[in-house]
DRENTORKOL-3810 file (N, C-alpha, C; in nm, 4 decimals):
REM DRENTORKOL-3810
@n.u->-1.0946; n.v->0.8132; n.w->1.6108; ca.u->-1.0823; ca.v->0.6722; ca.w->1.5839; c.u->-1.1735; c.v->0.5941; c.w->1.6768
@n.u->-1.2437; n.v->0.5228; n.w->1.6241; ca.u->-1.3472; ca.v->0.4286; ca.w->1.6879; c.u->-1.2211; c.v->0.3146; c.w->1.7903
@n.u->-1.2332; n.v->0.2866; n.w->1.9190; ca.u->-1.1459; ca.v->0.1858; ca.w->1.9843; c.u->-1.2261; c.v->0.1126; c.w->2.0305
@n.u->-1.1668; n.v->-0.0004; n.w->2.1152; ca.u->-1.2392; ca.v->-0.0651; ca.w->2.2005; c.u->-1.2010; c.v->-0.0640; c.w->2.3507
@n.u->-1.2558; n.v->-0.1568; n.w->2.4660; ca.u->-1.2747; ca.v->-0.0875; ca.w->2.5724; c.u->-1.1291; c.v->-0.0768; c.w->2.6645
@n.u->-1.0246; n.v->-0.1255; n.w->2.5574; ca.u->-0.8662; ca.v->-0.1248; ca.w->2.6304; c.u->-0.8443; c.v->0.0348; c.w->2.6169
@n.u->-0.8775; n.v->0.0952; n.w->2.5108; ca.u->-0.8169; ca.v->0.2693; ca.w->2.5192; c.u->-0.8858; c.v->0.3440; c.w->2.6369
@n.u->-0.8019; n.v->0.4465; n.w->2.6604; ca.u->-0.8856; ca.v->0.5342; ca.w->2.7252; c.u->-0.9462; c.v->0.6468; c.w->2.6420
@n.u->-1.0661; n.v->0.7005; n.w->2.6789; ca.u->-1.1058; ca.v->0.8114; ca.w->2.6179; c.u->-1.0246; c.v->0.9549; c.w->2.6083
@n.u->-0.9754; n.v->0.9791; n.w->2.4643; ca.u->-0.8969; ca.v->1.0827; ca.w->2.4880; c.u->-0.9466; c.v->1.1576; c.w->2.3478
@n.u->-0.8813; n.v->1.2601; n.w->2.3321; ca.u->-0.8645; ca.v->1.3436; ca.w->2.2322; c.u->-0.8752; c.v->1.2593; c.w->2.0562
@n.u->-0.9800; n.v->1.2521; n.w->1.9593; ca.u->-0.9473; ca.v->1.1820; ca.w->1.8774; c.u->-0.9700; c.v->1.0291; c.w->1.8875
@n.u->-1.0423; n.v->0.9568; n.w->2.0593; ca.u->-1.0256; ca.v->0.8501; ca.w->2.0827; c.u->-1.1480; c.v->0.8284; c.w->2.1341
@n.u->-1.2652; n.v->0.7213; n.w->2.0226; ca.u->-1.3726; ca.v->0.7164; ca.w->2.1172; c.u->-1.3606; c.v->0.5421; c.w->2.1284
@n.u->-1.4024; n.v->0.5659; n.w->2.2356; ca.u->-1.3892; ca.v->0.3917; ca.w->2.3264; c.u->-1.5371; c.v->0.4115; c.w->2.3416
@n.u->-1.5588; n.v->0.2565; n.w->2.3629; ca.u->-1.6914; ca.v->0.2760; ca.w->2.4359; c.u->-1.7416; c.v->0.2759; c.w->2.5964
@n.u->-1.8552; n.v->0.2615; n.w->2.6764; ca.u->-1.8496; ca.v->0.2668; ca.w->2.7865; c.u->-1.8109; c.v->0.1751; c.w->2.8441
@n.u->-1.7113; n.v->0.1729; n.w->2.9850; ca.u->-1.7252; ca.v->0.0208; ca.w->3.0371; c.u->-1.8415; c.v->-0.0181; c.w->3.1047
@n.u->-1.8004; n.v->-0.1005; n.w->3.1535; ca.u->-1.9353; ca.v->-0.1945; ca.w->3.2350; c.u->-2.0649; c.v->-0.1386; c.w->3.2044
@n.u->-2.0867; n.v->-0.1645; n.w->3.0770; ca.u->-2.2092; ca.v->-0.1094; ca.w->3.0220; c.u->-2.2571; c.v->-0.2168; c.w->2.8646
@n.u->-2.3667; n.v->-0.2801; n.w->2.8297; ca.u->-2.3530; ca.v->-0.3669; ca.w->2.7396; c.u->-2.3019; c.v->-0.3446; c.w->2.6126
@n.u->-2.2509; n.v->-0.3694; n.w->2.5419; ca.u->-2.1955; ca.v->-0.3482; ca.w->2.4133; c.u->-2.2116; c.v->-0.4591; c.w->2.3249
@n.u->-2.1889; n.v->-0.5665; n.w->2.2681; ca.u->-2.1903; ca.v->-0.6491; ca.w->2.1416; c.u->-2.3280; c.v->-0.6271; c.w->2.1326
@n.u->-2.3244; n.v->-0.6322; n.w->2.0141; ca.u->-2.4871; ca.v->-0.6431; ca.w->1.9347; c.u->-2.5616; c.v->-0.7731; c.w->1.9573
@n.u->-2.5126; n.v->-0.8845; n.w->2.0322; ca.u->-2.5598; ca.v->-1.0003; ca.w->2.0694; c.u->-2.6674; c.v->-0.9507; c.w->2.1922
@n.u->-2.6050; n.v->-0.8841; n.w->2.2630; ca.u->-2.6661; ca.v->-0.8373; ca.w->2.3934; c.u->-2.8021; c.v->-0.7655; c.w->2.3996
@n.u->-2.8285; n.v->-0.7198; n.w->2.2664; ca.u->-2.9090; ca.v->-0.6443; ca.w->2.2190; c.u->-3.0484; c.v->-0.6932; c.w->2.1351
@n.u->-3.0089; n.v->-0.8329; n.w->2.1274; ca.u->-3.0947; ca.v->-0.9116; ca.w->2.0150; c.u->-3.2134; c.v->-0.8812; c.w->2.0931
@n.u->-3.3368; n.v->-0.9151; n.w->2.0310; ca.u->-3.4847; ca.v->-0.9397; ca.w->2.0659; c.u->-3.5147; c.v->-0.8370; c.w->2.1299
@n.u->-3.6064; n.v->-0.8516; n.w->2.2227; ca.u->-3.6311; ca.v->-0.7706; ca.w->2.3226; c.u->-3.5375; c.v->-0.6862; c.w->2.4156
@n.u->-3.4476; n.v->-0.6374; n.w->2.4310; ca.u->-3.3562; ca.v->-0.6294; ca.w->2.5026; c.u->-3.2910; c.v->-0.5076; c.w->2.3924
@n.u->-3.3533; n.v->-0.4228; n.w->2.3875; ca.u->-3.3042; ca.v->-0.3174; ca.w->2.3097; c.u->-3.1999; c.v->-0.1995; c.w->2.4391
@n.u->-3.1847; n.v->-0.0938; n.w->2.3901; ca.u->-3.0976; ca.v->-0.0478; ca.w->2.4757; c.u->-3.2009; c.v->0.0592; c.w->2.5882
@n.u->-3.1277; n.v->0.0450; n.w->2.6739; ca.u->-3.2670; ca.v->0.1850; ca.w->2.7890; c.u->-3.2405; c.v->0.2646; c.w->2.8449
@n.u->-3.0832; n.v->0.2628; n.w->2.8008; ca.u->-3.0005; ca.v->0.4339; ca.w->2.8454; c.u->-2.8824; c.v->0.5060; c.w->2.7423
@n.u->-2.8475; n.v->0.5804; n.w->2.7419; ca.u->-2.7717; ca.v->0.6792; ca.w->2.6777; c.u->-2.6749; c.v->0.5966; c.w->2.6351
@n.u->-2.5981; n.v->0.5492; n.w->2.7928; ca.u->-2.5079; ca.v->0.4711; ca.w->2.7209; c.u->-2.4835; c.v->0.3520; c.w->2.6895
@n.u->-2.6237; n.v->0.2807; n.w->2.6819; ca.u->-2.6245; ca.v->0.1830; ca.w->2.6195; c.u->-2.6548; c.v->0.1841; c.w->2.5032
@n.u->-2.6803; n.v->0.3072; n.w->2.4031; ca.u->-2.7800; ca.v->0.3211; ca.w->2.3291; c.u->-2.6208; c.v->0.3441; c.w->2.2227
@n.u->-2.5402; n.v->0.4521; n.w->2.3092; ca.u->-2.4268; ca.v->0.4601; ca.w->2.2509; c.u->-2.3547; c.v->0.3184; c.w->2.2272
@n.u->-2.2971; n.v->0.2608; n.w->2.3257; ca.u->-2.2593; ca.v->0.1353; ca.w->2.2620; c.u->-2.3225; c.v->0.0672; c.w->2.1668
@n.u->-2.4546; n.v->0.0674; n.w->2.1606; ca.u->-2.5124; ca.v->-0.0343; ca.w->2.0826; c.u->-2.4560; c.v->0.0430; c.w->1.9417
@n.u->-2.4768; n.v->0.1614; n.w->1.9251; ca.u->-2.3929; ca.v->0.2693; ca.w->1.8050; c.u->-2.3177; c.v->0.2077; c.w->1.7683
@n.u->-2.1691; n.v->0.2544; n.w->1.8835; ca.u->-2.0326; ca.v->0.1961; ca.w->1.8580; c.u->-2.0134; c.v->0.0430; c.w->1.7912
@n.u->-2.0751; n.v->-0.0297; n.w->1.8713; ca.u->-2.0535; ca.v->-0.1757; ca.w->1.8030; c.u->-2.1097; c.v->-0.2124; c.w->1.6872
@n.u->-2.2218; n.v->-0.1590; n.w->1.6524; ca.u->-2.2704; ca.v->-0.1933; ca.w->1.5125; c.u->-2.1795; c.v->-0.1258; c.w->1.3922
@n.u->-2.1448; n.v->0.0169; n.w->1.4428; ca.u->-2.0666; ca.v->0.1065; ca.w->1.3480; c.u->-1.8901; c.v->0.0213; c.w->1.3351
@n.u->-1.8498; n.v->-0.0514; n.w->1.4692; ca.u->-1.7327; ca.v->-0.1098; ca.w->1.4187; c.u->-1.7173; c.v->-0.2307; c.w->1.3487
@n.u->-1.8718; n.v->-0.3101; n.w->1.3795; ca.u->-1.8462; ca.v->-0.4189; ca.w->1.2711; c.u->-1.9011; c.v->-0.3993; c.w->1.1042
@n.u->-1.9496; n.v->-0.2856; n.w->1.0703; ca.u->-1.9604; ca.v->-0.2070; ca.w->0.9794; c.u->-1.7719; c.v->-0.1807; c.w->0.9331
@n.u->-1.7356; n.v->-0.1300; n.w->0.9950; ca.u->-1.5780; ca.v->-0.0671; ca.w->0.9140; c.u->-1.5199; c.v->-0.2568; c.w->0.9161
@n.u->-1.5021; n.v->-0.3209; n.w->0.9916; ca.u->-1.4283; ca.v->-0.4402; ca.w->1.0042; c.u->-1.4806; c.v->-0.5141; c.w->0.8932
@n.u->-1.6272; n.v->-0.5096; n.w->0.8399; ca.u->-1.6547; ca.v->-0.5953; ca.w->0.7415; c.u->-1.6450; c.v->-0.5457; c.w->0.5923
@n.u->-1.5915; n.v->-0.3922; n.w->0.6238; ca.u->-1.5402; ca.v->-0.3085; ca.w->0.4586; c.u->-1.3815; c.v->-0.3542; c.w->0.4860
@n.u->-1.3377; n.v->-0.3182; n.w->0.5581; ca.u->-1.2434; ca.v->-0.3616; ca.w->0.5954; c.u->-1.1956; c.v->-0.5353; c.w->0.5067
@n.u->-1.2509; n.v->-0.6066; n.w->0.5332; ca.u->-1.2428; ca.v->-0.7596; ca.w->0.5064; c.u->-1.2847; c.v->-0.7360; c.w->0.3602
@n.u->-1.3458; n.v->-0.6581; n.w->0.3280; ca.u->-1.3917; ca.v->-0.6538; ca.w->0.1418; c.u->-1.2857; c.v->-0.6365; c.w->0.0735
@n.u->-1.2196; n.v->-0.4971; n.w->0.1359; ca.u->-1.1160; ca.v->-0.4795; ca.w->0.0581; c.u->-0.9903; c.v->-0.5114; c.w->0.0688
@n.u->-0.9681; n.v->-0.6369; n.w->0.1878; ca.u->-0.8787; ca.v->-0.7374; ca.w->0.2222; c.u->-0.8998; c.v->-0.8345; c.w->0.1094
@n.u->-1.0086; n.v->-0.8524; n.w->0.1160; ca.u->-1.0294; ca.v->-1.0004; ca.w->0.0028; c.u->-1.0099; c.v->-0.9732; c.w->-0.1318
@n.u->-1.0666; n.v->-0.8263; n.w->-0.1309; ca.u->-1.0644; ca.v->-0.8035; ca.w->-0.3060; c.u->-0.8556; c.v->-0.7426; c.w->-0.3442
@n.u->-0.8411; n.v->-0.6777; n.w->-0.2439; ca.u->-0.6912; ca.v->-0.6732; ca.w->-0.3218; c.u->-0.6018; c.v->-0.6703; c.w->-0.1658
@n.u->-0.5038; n.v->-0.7663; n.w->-0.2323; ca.u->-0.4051; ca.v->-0.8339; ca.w->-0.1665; c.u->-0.2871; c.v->-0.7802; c.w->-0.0597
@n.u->-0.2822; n.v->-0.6605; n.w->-0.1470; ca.u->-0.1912; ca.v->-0.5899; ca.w->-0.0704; c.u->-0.1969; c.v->-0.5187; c.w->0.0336
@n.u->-0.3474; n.v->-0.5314; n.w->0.0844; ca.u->-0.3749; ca.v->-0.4844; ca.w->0.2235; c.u->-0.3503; c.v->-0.6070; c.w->0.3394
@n.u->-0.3375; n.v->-0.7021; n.w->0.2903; ca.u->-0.3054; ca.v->-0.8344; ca.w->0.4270; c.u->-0.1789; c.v->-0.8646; c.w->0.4517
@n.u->-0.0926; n.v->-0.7929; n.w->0.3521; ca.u->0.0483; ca.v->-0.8116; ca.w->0.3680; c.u->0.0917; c.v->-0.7090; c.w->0.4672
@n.u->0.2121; n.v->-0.7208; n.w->0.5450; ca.u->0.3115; ca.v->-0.6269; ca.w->0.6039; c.u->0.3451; c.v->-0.5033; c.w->0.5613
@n.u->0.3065; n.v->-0.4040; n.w->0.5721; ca.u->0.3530; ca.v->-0.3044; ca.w->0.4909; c.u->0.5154; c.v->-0.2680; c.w->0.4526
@n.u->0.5438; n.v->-0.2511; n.w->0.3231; ca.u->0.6659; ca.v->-0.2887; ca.w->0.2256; c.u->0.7071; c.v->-0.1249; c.w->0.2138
@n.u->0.6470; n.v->-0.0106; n.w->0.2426; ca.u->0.6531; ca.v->0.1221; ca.w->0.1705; c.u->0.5787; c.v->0.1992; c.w->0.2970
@n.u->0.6988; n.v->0.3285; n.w->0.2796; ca.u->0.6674; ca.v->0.4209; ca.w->0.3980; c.u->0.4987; c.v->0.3945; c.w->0.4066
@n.u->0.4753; n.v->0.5028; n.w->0.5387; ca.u->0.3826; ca.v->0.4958; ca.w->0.5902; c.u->0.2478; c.v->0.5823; c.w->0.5187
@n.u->0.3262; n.v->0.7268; n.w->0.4798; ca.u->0.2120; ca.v->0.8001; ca.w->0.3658; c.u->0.2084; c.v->0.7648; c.w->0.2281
@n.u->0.2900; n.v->0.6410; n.w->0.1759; ca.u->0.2705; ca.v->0.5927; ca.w->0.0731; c.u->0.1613; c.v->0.5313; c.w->0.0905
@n.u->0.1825; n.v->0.3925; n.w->0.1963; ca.u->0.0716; ca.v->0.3168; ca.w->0.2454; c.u->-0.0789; c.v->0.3915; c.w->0.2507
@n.u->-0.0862; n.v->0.4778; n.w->0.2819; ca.u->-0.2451; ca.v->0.5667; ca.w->0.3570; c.u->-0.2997; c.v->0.5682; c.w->0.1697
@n.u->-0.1802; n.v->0.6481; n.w->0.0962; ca.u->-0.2548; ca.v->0.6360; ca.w->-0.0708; c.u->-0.2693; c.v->0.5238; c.w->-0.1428
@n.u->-0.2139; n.v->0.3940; n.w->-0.0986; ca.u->-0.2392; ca.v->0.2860; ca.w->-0.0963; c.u->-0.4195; c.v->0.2651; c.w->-0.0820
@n.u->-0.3912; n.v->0.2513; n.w->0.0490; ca.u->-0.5444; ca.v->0.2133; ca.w->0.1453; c.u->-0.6936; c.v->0.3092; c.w->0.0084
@n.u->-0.6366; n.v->0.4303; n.w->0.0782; ca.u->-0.7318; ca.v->0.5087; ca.w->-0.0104; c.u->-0.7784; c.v->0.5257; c.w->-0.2034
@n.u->-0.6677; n.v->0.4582; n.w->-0.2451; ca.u->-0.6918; ca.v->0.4049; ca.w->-0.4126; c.u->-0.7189; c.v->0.2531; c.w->-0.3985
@n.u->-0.7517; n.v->0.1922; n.w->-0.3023; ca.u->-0.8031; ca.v->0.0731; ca.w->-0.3217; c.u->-0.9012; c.v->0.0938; c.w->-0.2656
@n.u->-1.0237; n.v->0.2338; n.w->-0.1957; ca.u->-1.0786; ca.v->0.2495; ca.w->-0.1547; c.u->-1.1755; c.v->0.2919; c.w->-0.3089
@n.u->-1.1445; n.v->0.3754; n.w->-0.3583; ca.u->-1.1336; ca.v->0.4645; ca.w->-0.5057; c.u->-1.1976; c.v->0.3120; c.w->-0.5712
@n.u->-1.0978; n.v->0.2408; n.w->-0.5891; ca.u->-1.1276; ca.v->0.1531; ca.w->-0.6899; c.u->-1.2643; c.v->0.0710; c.w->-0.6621
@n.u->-1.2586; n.v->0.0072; n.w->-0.5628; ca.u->-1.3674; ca.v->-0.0669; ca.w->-0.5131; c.u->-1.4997; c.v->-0.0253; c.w->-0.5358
@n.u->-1.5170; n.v->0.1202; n.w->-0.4889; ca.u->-1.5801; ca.v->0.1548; ca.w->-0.5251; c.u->-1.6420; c.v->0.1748; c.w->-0.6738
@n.u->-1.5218; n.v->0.1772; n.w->-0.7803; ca.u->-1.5568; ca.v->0.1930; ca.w->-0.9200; c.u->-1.5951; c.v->0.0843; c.w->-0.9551
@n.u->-1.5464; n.v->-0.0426; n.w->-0.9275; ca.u->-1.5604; ca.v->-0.1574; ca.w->-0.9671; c.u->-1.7315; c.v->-0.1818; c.w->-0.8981
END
């Protein structure tokens, strides 16, 4: 799971570096990245506002992802994933 810089790095858990630049603002113009792990963050942050803005697609396009979830939890996941299905068809 992609996190941000509150998790710790664990098993299954990638955070990015601390005290190291990260938003893609930081990065504009000239100011590209000039080490590993800046190069990684610059990764991480582009790749999470990538999922956050599919994310928001398929918030906007069907409804039942902004609500509270109403139905167990592995109902929900086939939820997520047939509105994933669909979007795509559409």
């Amino acid at each position: 799971f992609l996190a941000d810089a509150g998790y710790a790095a664990r098993p299954g858990i990638l955070p990015p570096y601390r005290g190291v630049r990260y938003h893609l603002n930081e990065f504009a113009g000239p100011h590209e990245p000039t080490t590993e792990k800046e190069l990684f963050n610059h990764r991480h942050s582009s790749l999470r506002t990538t999922v956050k803005r599919a994310f928001g697609a398929l918030k906007s396009r069907f409804k039942i992802l902004t609500q509270r979830p109403f139905i167990p939890l592995k109902s929900h996941i086939k939820v997520e994933v047939t509105c994933c299905a669909l979007h795509n068809l559409i």
